[in-house]
N, C-alpha and C positions, 0 to 999 in steps of 0.2 A: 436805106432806112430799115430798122431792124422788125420784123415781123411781127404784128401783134400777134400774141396767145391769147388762148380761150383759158383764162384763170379758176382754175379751182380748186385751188389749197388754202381756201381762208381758214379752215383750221389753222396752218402756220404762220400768218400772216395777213393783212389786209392792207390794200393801198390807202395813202391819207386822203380824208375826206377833205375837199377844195376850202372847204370853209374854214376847217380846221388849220389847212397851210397858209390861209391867209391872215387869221389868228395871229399863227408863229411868228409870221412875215413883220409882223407889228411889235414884235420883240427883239432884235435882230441889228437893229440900226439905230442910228443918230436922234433920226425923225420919232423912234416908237418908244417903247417903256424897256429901256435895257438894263436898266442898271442892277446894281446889286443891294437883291433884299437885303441883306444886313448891313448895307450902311445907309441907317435910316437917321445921319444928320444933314441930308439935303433932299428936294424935289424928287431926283430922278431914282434916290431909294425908295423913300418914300412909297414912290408908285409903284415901282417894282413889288414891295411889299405889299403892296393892297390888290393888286393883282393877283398875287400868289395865294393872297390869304383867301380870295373871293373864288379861285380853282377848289382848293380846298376845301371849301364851304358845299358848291358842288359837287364832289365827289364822294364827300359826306354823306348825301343826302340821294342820293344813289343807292346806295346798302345801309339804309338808315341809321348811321352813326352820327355821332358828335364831329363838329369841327377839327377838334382838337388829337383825335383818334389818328387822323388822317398823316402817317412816314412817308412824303417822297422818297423814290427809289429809283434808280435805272429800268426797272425789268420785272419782270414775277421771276426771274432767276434771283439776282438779289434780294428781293421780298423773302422768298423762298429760306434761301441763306440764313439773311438774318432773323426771319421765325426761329427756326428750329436752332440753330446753333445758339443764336442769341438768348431765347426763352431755354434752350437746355442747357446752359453753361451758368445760367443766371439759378437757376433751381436747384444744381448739382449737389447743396449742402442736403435738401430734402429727397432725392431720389437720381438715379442714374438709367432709370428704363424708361425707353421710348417706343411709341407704335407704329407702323407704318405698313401701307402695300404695297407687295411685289409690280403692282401696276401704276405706280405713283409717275409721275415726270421724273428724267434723271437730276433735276437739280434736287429732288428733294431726297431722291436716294444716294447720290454722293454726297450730299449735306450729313447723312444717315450713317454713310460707312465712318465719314470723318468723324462723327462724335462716335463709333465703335474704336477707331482708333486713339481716342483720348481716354478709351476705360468705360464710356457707355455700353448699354444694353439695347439691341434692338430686336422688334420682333418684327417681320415682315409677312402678313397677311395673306393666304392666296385665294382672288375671288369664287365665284362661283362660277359655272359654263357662261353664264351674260356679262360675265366682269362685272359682278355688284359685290362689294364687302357688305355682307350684314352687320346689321348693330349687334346682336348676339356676339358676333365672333369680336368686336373690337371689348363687350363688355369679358367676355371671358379672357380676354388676352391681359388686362387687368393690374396689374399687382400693387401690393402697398408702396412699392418703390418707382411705380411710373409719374413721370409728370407730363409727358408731353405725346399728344397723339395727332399725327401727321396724313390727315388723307382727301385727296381732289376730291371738287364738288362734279366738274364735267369730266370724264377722261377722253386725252387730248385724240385719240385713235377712235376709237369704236364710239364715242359720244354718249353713253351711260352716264344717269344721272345717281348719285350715291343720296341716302337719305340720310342727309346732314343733321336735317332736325332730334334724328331717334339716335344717333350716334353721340351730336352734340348732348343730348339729354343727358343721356349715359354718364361721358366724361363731366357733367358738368357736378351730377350727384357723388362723381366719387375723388371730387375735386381736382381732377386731370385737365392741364389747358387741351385744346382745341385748335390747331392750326388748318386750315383750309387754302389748299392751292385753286383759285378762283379764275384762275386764267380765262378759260372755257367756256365763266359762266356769268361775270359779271358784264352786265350791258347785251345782252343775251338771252337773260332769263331775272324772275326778278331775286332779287340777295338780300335777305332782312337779316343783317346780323344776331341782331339781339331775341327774335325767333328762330332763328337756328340755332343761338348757343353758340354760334362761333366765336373765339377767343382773338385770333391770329387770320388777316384773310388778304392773299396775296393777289395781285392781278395788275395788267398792263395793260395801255392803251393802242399798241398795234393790231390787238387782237379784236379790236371791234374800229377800224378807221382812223388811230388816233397812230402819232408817227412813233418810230421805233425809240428804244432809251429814255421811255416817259412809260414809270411804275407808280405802285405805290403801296402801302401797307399799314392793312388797319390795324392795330393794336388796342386792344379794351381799358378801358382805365376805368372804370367803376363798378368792382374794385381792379386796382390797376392792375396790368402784369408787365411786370419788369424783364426787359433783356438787358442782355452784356452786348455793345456794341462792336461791330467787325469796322469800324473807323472812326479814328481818330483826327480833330483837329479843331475847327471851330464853332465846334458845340452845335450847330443846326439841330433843326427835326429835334427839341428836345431832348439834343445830345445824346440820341441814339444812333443817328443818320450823319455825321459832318459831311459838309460841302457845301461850295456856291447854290443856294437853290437858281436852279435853272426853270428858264419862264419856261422854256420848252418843253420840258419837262412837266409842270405843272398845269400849264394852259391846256396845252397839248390834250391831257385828261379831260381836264374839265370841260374846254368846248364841246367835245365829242361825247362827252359823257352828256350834255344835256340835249344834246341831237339826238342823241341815241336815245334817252327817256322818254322823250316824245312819240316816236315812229316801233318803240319796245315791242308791243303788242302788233302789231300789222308788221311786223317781220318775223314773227314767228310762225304767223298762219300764212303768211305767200311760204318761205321756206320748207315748213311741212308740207303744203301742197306740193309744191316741185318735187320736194323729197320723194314722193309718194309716186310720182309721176315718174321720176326718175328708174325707183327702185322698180316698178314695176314692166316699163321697158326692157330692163337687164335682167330679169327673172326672164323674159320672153327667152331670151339668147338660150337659157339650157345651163345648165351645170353652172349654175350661177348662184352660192347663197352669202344668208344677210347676217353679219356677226354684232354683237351684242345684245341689250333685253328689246322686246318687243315693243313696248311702253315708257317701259324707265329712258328714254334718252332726248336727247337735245335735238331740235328741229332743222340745225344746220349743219351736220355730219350725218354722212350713211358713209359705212364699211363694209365691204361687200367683199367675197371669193370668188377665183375664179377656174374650175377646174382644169388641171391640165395645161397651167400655163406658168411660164416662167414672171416673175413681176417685171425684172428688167425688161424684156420683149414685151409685156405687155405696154408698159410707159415708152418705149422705144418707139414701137408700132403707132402711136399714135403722135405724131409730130404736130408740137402747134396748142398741145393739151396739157395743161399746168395740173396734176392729181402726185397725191403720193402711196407710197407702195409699201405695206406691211413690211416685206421684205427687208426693209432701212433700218427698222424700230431695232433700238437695243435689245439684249435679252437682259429680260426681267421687266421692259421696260413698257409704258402704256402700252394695252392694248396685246401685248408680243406673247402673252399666257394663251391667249384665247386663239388670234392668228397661228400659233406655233400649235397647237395642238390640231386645229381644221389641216394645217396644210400635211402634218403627218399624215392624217388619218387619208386625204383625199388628194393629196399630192397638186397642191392649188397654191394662188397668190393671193393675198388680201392687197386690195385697195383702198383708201380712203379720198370722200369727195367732200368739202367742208366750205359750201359757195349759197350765194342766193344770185340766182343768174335767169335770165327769160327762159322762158319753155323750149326756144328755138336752140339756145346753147346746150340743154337737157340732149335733147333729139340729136344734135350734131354729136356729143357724147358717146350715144348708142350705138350710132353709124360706124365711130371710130374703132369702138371696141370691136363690134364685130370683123372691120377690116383686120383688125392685130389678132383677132383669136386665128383668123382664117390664117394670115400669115405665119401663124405658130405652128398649127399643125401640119399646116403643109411645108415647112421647111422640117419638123420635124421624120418626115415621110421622106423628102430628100434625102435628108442625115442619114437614115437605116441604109438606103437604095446604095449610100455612095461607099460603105463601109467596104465592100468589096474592093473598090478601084485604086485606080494608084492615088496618089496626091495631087498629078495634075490634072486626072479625070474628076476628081472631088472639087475642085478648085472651078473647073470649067460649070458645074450646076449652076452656078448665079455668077451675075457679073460683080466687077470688083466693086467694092461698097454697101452691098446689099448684106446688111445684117443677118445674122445668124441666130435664132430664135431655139434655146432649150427648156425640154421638161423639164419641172422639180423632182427631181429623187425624194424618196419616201425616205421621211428621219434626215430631213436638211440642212440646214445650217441657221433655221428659226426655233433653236430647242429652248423650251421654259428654262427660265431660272430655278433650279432646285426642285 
């Protein structure tokens, strides 16, 4: 039987909540509601549809939108897509420039380069040392030709919170749409559309216990904003979206979505605490610091560095421990501005922990890091020792299997974008 892990990457993902697969389960078979919403000339569409539309209803009502606001989608990667392509292709007659940060998620920057390859205009933002774009810098970026401004509510890495509200402001007075990748933040924290001024606002259900391939995407309609749709076929979703709606996809949100409204507020203050508990363990260890703003950021990501340590060995070293490792992040891409200049500067790994787990898993965390730091440096003492010998003097230091643990080089292979 295969080992359990000490899970802590729910930034990338979260397991389905029991309630929510049992939800699913009911859609799935003979016995449950399978059919297809769109063929509402018998019972089992019928239901199907009242199902989907009552998902809908709740998910709505989550980021206080209208019903009707509410695109099924695969993914906040699709969501993603069809924002920006769709609201910038749909605009193209009024304007060709669009806004965006170098620390946005890669769906939204290869959404970005593809409309620079059709002839748009893009500008890409570089935070500040905490990874926050100010609204300043989105107002000044500006022109008479923009329509569309592209930037996360939570950033997936460091957990920085952006001030949607004073951004949305902004674009809303110089009549610029508003796209917001929500991934991060809906179900999370609370998301009022229509106070924030968001126009466009993407987000998925794995990312708070709901199962994978279950998206969705608000779009505003009073006054509407029109996209060009990236599929073609049986008019769904308002015939911006075609496809079977899938229950799984729709329920999938919505149960979790109302599980999750309930218990909103008492998970944010256990995860702060832990958080706090956490970070403050791994400050003890030494040469340990904490990357993004002090304040500005979300209760269920801490990103931390660590000096003098390679990331592979450090996730290596710790077997059995689900984290992930700055070192992965694309360049340019969340988070990789902010980690790519710490680890120049101090020849470190960033890490990212993005869980709400007992105190007990917290502490076992601490224990582990400190076992891999120990094994980094002292293998790294080995390595100088053995530089002299032959190859099978070198070979004979550790037995076979026993990993090999290197420093990061100053000026690495984590360089900013641009």
């Amino acid at each position: 039987m295969q080992e359990r892990i000490v899970y802590m990457d729910y930034a990338a993902t979260t397991p389905v909540d029991p309630r929510v697969a049992a939800a699913l389960a009911e859609c799935l078979t003979l016995d449950g509601s399978f059919g297809n919403a769109s063929s509402t000339g018998h019972s089992a569409g019928l239901a199907a549809r009242r199902r989907v539309e009552e998902a809908r209803e709740q998910v709505a009502q989550l980021i206080g939108a209208e019903p009707a606001s509410i695109v099924w989608t695969s993914g906040a990667t699709e969501s993603d897509n069809l924002a920006i392509l769709g609201a910038a292709r749909f605009l193209r007659d009024r304007g060709t420039h669009v806004v965006t940060a170098k620390t946005e998620h890669k769906a939204v920057l290869d959404s970005c380069r593809q409309l620079e390859k059709e002839g748009f205009r893009v500008t890409y933002l570089r935070p500040d040392r905490h990874g926050i774009v100010a609204p300043d810098q989105i107002n000044e970026a500006l022109t008479a030709d923009t329509v569309l401004v592209s930037i996360m509510h939570v950033n997936n890495e460091i957990g920085v919170i952006q001030d949607i509200e004073a951004i949305g402001r902004a674009c809303r007075e110089r009549g610029v749409l508003l796209h917001v990748d929500g991934a991060q933040s809906v179900g999370k924290i609370p998301v009022d559309v229509a106070s924030l001024h968001i126009d466009l606002l993407s987000f998925t259900a794995h990312k708070f216990y709901g199962p994978k391939g279950s998206g969705a995407l608000y779009v505003r309609r009073r006054p509407r904003v029109g996209l060009a749709p990236l599929m073609f076929g049986g008019g769904q979703e308002g015939g911006v979206r075609s496809g079977t709606s899938l229950r799984i996809r729709s329920l999938g949100s919505a149960r979790r979505v109302r599980l999750r409204a309930q218990n909103q507020r008492v998970t944010r203050s256990a995860s702060k605490t832990l958080r706090g508990r956490l970070l403050a363990g791994l400050e003890a260890l030494g040469d340990v610091h904490f990357n993004g703003h002090p304040q500005r950021r979300i209760p269920h990501v801490l990103n931390v560095s660590f000096e003098g340590v390679e990331g592979e060995s450090l996730i290596f070293g710790m077997p059995g421990l689900a984290v992930s490792t700055g070192v992965r992040v694309q360049l340019g891409n969340a988070g990789a501005v902010i980690c790519a200049a710490r680890a120049r500067a101090q020849r470190c790994t960033c890490a990212r922990i993005g869980a709400l787990q007992p105190g007990e898993v917290l502490d076992l965390r601490r224990r582990r890091i400190r076992a891999a730091r120990g094994l980094d440096r002292s293998s790294q003492a080995e390595a100088a020792e053995s530089r002299s010998g032959s190859l099978s003097e070198r070979g004979a230091l550790q037995p076979p299997g026993t990993p090999t643990f290197h420093r990061r080089r100053a000026g690495g292979p984590m360089e900013p974008d641009g």
